[in-house]
C-alpha positions in Angstrom: 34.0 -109.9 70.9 36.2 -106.9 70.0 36.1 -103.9 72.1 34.9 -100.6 70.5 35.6 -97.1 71.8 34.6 -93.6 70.3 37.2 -91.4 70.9 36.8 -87.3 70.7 39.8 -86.0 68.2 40.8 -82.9 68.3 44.4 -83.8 66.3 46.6 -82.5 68.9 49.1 -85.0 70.8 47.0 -85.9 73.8 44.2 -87.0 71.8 46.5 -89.2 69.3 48.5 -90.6 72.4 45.2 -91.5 73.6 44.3 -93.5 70.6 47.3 -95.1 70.6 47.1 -97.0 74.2 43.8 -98.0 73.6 45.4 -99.3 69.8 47.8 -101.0 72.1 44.5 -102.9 74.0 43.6 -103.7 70.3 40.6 -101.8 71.1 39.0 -100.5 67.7 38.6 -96.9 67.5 35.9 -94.7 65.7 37.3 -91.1 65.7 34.7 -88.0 66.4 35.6 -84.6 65.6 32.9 -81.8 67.2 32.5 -79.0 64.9 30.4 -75.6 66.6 31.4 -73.4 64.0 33.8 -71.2 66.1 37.1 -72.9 64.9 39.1 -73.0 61.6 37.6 -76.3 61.1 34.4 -77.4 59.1 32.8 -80.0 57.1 34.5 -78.0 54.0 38.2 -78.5 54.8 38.3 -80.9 57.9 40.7 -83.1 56.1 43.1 -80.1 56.2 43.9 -80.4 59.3 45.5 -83.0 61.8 42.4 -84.3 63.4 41.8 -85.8 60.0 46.0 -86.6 59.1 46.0 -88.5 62.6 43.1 -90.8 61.3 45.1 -91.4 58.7 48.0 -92.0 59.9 46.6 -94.6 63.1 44.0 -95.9 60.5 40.8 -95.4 62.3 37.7 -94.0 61.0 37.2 -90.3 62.0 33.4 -88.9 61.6 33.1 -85.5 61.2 30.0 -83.8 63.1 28.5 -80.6 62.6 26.6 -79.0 65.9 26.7 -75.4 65.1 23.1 -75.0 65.7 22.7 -77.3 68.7 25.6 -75.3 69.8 24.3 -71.9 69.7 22.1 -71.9 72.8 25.3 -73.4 74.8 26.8 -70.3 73.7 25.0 -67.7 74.8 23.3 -68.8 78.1 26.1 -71.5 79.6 24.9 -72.9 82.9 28.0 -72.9 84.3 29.5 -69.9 82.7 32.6 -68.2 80.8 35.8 -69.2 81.4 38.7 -65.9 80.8 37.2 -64.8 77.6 33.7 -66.1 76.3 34.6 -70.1 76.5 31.9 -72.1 78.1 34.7 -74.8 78.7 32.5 -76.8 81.4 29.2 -77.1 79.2 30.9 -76.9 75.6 32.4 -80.6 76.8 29.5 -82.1 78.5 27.6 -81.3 75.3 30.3 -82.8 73.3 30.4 -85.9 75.6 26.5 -86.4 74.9 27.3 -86.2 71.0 30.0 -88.2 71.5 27.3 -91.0 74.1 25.0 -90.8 71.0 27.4 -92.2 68.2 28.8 -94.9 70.9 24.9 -96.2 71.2 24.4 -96.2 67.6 27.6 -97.9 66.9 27.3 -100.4 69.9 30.7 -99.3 71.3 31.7 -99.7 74.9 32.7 -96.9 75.9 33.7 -92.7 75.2 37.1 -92.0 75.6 39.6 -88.3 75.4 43.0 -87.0 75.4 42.1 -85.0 78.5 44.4 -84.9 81.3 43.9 -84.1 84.5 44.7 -80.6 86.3 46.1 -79.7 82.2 43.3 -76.6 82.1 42.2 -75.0 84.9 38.5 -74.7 83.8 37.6 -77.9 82.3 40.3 -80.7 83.6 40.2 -80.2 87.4 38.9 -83.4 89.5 35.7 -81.8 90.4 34.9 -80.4 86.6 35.7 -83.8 85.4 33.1 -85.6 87.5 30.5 -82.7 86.4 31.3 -83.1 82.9 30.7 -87.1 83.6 27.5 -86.9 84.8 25.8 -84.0 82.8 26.5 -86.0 79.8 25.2 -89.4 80.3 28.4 -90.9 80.8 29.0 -92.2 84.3 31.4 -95.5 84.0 31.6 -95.1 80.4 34.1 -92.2 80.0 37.8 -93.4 79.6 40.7 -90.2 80.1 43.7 -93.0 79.2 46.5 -90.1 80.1 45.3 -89.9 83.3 43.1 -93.4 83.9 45.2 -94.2 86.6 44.7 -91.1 88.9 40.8 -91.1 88.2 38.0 -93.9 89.4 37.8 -97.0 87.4 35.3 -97.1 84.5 33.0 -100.3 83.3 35.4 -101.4 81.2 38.4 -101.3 83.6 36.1 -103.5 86.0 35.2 -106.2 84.3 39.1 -106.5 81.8 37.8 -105.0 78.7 40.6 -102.5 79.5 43.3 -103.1 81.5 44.0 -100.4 83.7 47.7 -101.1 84.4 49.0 -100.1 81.0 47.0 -97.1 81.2 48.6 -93.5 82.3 48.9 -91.3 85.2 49.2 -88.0 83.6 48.7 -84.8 85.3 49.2 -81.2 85.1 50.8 -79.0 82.1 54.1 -80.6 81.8 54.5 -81.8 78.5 57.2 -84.2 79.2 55.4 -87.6 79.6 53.0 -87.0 76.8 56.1 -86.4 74.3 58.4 -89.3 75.8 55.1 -91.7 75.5 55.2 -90.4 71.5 58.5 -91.2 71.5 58.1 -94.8 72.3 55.3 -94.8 69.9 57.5 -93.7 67.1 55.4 -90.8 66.5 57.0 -88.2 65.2 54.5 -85.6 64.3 53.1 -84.0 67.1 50.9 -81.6 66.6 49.3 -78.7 68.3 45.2 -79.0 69.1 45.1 -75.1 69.3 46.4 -74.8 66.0 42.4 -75.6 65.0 41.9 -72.3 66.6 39.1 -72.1 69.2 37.9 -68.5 68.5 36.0 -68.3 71.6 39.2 -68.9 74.4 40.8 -65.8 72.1 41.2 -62.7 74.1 40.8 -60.3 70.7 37.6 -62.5 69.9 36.3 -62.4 72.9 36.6 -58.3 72.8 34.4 -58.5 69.8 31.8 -61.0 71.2 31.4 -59.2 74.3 31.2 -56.0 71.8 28.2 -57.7 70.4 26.6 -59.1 73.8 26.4 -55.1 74.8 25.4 -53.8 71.7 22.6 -56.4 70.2 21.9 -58.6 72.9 22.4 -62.3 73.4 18.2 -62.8 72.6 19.0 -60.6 69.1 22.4 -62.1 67.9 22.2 -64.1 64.6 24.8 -66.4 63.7 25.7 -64.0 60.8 25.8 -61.6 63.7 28.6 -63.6 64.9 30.0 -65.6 62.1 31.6 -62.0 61.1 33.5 -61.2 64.6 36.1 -64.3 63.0 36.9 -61.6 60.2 38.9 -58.4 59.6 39.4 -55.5 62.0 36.1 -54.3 64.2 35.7 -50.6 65.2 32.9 -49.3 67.2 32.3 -46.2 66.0 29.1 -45.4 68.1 26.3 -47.2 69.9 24.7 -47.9 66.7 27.5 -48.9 64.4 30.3 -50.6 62.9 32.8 -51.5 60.6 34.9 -53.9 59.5 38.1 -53.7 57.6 39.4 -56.7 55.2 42.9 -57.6 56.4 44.2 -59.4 53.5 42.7 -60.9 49.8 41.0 -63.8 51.6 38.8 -61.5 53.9 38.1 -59.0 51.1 36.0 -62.3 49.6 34.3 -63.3 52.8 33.5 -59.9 53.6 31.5 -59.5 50.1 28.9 -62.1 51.2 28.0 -59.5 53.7 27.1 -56.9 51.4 23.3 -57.4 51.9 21.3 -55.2 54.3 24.9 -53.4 55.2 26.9 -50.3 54.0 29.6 -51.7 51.8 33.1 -49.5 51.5 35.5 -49.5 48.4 38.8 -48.1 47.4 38.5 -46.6 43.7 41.7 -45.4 43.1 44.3 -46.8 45.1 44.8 -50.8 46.5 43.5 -51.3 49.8 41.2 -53.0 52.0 37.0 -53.0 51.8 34.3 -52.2 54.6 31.1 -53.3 55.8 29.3 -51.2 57.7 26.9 -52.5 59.9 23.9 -50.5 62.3 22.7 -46.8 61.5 25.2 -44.6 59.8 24.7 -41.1 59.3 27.1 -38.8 57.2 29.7 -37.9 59.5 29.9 -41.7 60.7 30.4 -42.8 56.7 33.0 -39.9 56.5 34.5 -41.7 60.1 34.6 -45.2 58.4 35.9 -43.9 54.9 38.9 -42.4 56.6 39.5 -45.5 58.5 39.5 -47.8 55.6 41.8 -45.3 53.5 44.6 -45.9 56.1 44.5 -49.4 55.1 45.0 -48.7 51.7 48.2 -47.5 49.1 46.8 -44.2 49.5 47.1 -43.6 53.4 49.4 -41.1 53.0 47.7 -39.2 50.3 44.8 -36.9 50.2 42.9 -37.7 47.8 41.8 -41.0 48.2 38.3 -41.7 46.8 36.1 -43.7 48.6 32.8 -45.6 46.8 29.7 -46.0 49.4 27.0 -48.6 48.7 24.0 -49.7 51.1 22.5 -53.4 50.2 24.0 -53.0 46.6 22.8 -49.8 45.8 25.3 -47.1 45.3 25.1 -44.1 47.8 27.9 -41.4 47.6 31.6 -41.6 46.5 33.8 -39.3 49.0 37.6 -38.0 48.6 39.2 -37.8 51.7 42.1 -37.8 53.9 42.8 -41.1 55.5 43.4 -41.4 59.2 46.9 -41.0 60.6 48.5 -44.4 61.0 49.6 -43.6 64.6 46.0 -41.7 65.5 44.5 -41.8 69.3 41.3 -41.7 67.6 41.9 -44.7 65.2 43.4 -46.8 68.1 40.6 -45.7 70.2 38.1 -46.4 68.3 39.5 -50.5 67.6 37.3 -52.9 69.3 
C-alpha cells in the first residue's frame, strides 16, 4: 500500500524541498494551505500565489482551508504568547498541525509532514518549541520535518520503513545554503520566498496598529472588521476616542468604501487625492484634524483651498475648505500610529 503524507504548504522553498524528498520516497502528497485571514492569501486568489504554482508544478493536490474564525480566539488570548510583534508563532502552528491531523484522518494518510527546520526561527523552530508544538497538536510520531529528520527523534513511519530516514536531511539553523544546493539537484529553479504571502501579524507597522487597537477597544470588543481594516491605508490616532485612515493608492480607496457604514467617511471634491474613514467619536475640531490630514494626501496639499466633503453612515454632514497639513509637520508625524 502507498504511503500518504499531508504536507502544510506555505509555497516558499523549504516547504517545496520538503515535498520533493518525500516525492523521492514515492510517497503521495496532499498539499494543505492554512488560511487565518491575516495574510495576502485567501480562498479568492489562492492560486495567485506559489503555494498553489508549487502544486502545480510537483503535481500534488493542494487543499485550501479557511480557519479565520477558529483562528480568532488563538489570536487574541495565545497560551504561550506574542512573539516580537503580535505573532502567536508557538500556538498559530500547533493549531495548524491539528487542522493539518484532521485532513490526514479523513484521508487515511500516514503521517503530517513541513518544511520547518530546526533552530531556522527563534520562536517556533527551536528543539524544545518543536516537541510543544508536537504534542499540543495531536501529533506525537506522526509529524515528519524532512529538512531536519535526521537531527530530530524518529517518527512512526521512520520505524517501521515507510520512510527511510537515511535519505532524509539534517538541516539546521538560517543558512540558506543546503536548502538551495538541495533545489539545485532537484532542478528546481524557482525558489520562492514564503514571506512574500505576507504574514501581517510578524509585521512591526501591523503590529503598531494591533496593539493600537488592543489599548483602545479591547481584546473582549475587537470585531474582525475591527481588525480586517489595520491591513489597509495609513492609521492616525487622533485621540482616545478616534481614528482615521487614509487610502494609499486606487486599490485601498475601494476597500476602504465598504467601510462606509457606521463611520465618518472623508472625500476630496476638488482636487485628486486619497479618502478617509473615520472611526470612534469625532467632534468638530477632530473632523477639521482628519480633513487636513487627508488634504496632504491629495493634488491640493499645497494649496489652500482644498474642499473637503464629510459624511457619517452615508449621510452627508458638512463640506470644509481648508489648509492641508504641512508635509514635513511634527504634528502629522506625531499623530501616525
Amino acid at each position: 500500500m502507498a504511503v500518504k503524507a499531508i504536507g502544510l504548504i506555505s509555497g516558499g522553498l523549504d516547504s517545496v524541498l520538503a515535498v520533493a524528498l518525500l516525492q523521492k520516497q514515492n510517497v503521495e502528497v496532499i498539499g494543505v494551505q492554512i488560511l487565518n485571514g491575516f495574510s495576502n492569501v485567501n480562498l479568492d486568489n489562492y492560486r495567485e500565489f506559489d503555494a498553489y504554482k508549487s502544486s502545480q508544478e510537483l503535481n500534488f493536490p493542494l487543499l485550501p482551508i479557511d480557519v479565520t474564525k477558529e483562528y480568532w480566539n488563538i489570536l487574541l488570548h495565545p497560551k504561550h504568547g506574542y512573539g516580537k510583534n503580535v505573532n502567536p508563532c508557538i500556538d498559530c502552528h500547533a493549531f495548524m498541525f491539528k487542522t493539518a491531523k484532521k485532513v490526514m484522518e479523513d484521508h487515511n494518510a500516514d503521517f503530517v509532514f513541513t518544511g520547518e527546520v530546526l533552530g531556522q526561527r527563534p520562536m517556533s523552530q527551536m528543539l524544545p518549541t518543536l516537541n510543544i508544538i508536537e504534542k499540543e497538536s495531536g501529533l506525537v510520531g506522526k509529524l515528519l520535518r524532512p529538512l531536519s529528520a535526521k537531527l530530530l527523534k524518529p517518527t512512526d513511519a521512520e520505524k517501521d520503513g515507510r520512510i527511510d530516514r537515511n535519505l532524509l536531511k539534517d538541516f539546521q539553523g538560517r543558512n540558506r545554503t543546503p536548502q538551495l544546493n538541495l533545489a539545485k539537484k532537484f532542478g528546481i529553479e524557482h525558489i520562492a520566498n514564503a514571506s512574500g504571502t505576507g504574514c501581517y501579524l510578524t509585521d512591526p507597522y501591523y503590529a503598531k496598529k494591533m496593539k493600537d487597537v488592543f489599548k483602545h477597544i479591547g481584546k473582549d470588543n475587537l470585531s474582525q472588521t475591527d481588525v480586517e481594516i489595520l491591513s489597509i491605508g495609513r492609521h492616525f490616532r487622533l485621540n482616545e476616542n478616534c481614528k482615521l485612515i487614509v487610502s494609499r493608492d486606487e486599490a485601498e480607496y475601494y476597500k476602504l468604501l465598504k467601510f462606509k457604514k457606521n463611520n465618518y467617511y472623508f472625500e476630496i471634491l476638488n482636487y485628486a487625492g486619497a479618502i478617509g474613514i473615520g472611526i470612534g467619536n469625532f467632534d468638530n475640531d477632530n473632523l477639521t484634524l482628519a480633513s487636513q490630514i487627508i488634504a496632504r494626501y491629495s493634488n491640493g496639499k499645497n494649496e489652500d483651498d482644498v474642499k473637503i466633503k464629510i459624511d457619517y453612515d452615508n449621510n452627508s454632514i458638512k463640506e470644509l475648505i481648508i489648509d492641508p497639513l504641512p508635509i514635513n509637520s511634527i504634528k502629522l508625524k506625531s499623530l501616525m500610529i
